[in-house]
C-alpha positions as CSV (number, residue, x, y, z in Angstrom):
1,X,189.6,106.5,39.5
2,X,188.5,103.9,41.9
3,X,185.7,105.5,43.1
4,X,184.2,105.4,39.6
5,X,185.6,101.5,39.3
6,X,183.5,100.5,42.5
7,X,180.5,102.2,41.6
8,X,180.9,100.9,38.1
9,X,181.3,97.2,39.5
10,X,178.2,97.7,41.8
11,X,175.9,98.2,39.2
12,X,177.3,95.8,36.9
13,X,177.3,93.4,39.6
14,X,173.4,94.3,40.9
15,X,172.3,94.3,37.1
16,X,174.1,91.0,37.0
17,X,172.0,89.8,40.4
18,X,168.9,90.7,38.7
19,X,169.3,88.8,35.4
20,X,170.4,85.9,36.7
21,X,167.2,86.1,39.3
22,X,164.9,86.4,36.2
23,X,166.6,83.8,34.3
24,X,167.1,81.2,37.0
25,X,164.5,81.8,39.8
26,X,165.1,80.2,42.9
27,X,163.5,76.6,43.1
28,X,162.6,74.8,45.9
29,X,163.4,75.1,49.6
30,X,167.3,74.2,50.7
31,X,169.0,75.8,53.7
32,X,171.0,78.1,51.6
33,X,172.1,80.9,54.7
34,X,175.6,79.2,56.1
35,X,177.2,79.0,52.3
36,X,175.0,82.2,50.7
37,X,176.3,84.4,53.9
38,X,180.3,82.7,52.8
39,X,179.4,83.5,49.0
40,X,178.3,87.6,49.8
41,X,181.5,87.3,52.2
42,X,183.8,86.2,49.0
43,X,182.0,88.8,46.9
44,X,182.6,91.3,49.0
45,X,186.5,90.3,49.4
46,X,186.4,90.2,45.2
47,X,185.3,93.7,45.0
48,X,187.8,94.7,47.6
49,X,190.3,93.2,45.7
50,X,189.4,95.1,42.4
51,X,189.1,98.3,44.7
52,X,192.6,97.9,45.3
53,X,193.5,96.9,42.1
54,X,192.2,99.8,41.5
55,X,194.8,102.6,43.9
56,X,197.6,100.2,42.6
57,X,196.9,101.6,39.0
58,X,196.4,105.2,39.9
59,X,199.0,105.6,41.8
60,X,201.2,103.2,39.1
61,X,202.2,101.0,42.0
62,X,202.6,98.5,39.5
63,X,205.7,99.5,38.3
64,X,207.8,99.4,41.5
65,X,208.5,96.3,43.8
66,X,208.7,94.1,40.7
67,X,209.4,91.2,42.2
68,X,207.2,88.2,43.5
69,X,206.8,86.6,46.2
70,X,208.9,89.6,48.0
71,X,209.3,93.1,47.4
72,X,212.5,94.2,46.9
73,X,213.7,91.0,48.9
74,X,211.4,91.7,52.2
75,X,207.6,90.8,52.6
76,X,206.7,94.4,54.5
77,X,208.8,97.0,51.5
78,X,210.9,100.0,53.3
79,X,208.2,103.1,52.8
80,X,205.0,101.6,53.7
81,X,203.2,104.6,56.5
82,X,205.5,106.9,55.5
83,X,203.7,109.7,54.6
84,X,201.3,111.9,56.6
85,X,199.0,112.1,57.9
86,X,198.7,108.4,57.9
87,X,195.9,107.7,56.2
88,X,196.8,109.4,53.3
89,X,199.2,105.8,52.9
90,X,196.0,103.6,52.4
91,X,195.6,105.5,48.8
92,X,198.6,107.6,47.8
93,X,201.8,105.4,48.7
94,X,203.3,103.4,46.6
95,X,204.6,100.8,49.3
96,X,201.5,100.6,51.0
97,X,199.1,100.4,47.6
98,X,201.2,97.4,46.6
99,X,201.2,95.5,49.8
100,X,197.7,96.0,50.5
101,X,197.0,94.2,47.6
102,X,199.0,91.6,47.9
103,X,197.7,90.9,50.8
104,X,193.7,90.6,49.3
105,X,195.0,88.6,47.0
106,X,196.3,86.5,49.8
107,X,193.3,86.3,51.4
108,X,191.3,85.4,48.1
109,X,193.8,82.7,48.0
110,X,192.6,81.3,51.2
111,X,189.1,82.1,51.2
112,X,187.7,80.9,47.7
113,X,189.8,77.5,47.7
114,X,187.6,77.4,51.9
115,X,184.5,78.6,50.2
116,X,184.8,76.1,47.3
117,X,185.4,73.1,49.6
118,X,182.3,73.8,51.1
119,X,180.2,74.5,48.7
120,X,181.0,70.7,47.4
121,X,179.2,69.2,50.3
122,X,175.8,70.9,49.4
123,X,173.1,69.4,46.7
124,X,174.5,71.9,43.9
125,X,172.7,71.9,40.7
126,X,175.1,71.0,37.9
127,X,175.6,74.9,36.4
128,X,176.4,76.0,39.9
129,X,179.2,73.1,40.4
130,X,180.3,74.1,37.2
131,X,180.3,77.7,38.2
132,X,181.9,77.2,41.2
133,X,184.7,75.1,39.7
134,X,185.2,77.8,37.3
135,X,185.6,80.4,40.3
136,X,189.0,78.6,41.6
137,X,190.1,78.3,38.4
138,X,189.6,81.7,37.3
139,X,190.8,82.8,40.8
140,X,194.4,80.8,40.3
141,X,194.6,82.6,36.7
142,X,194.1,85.7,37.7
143,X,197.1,85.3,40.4
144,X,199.2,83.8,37.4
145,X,198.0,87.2,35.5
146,X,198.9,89.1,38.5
147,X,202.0,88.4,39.1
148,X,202.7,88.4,35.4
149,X,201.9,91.8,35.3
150,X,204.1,92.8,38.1
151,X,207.3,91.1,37.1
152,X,206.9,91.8,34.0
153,X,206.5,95.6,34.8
154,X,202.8,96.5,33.6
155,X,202.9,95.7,30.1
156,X,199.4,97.1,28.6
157,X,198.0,93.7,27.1
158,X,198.5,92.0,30.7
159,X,197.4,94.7,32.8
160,X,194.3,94.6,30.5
161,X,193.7,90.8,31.2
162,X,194.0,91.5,35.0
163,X,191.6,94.1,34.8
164,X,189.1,91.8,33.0
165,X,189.9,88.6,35.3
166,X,189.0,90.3,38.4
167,X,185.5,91.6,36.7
168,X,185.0,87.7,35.5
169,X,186.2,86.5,39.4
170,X,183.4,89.0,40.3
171,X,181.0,87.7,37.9
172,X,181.7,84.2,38.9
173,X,181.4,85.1,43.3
């Protein structure tokens, strides 16, 4: 399942590069490499998130530890490693799944609002400030539709929106 969701986000994402090189071609010369190596940085963390977005639906992760900001009343659940060998955790266990991606989104949560910030102090064009504003808000509603979906135990019209908010988070980094 999630190998065939990261492979199908890879291509949407490179077909999305390419339009978007055709129909806006870069113009002028501006040192671009300090925020363009934060921006492939954030991607990359975006399509790790939906990666394990993706292990938390196939292993139904989502519908234990229903509760937000802790699960089951501690930050690191009872269960996490337990299986073996221990790699087998980073896909197949419940506990693990779950906190792992938690944890992404944690580090989304840090890492767009930093990117964002400094993206401001650069010469933006006005679609790309407008992009870039939508990419923390989009970020902060696909939290709300995260945490949504957890506490209130998967139900399929949420889940759906969480899906699609991390491919439009994607779109937008």
């Amino acid at each position: 399942l999630t190998a065939h969701l990261g492979l199908a986000i890879a291509i949407y994402g490179y077909v999305l590069w390419l339009a978007l090189g055709l129909l806006y071609p870069a113009q002028g010369k501006v040192e671009w490499a300090p925020l363009r190596r934060f921006g492939i940085a954030v991607t990359a963390l975006v399509f790790f998130m939906a990666l394990s977005g993706g292990f938390v639906a196939g292993t139904k992760a989502g519908y234990a530890f229903n509760t937000f900001p802790l699960m089951n009343g501690r930050f690191v659940p009872e269960g996490m490693f337990g299986m073996a060998p221990w790699w087998v955790n980073l896909f197949e266990n419940i506990a693990t799944v779950q906190f792992g991606h938690r944890l992404v989104a944690y580090a989304l949560l840090a890492a767009i609002p930093a990117f964002w910030w400094r993206a401001r102090r650069f010469d933006l064009a006005p679609r790309a400030r407008a992009l870039l504003h939508a990419l923390l808000a989009v970020l902060l509603l696909q939290v709300a539709l995260g945490i949504a979906t957890l506490i209130y135990i998967v139900p399929v019209a949420l889940g759906a929106a969480h899906q699609a908010g991390a491919l439009l988070l994607f779109s937008l980094a």
